[in-house]
C-alpha positions in Angstrom: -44.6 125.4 118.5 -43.2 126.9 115.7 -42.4 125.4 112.1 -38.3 125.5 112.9 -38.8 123.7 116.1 -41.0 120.6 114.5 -38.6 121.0 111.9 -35.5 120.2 114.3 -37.8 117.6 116.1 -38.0 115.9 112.9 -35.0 115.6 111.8 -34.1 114.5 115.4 -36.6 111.7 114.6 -35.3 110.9 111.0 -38.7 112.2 109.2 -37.6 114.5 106.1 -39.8 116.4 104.5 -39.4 119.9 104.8 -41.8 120.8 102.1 -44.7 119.6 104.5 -47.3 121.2 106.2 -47.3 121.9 109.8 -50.2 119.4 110.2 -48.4 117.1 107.7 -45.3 116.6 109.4 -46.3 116.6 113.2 -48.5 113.8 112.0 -45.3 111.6 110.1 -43.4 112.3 113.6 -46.2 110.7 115.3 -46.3 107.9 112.9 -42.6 107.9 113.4 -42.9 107.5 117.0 -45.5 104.8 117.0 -47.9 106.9 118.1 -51.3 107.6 116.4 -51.1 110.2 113.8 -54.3 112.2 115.5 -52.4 115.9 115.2 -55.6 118.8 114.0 -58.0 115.5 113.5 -60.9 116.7 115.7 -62.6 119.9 113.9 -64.2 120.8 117.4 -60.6 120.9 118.4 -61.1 118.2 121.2 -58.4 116.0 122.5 -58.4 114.0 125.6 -54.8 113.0 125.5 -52.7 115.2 127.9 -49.9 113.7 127.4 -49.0 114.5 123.7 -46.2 117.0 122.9 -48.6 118.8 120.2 -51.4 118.8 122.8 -50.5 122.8 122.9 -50.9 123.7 119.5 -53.5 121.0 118.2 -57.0 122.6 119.4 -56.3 125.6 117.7 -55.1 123.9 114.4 -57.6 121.8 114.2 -61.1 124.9 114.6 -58.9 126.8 112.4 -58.6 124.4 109.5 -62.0 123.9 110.0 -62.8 127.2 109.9 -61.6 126.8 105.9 -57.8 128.1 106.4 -54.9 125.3 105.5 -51.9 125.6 107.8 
């Protein structure tokens, strides 16, 4: 997912913030939402919850900030 879609997600969700980074504010929307705010947590990029909207693009986030590159 790309930055304007989480964008329009949050603001959908009332979570401002623009400034953030992607791993910044898909974590406040899942703080938003109640849910936990796990979003590029794991650095072996392992999740065992298939049901999470960021289930896509969290793996990869999460190696590649371990890896030593921000997103």
């Amino acid at each position: 997912m790309n930055m304007q879609q989480i964008r329009a997600i949050a603001a959908e969700k009332g979570v401002t913030g623009s400034h953030r980074s992607k791993r910044e504010l898909v974590r406040a929307i899942q703080r938003q939402e109640g849910s936990f705010d796990c979003f590029a947590t794991d650095p072996a990029g392992l999740c065992d919850r298939t049901d999470c909207l960021w289930r896509e693009d969290c793996p990869p986030t999460a190696r590649r900030d371990a890896g030593g590159k921000q997103q």
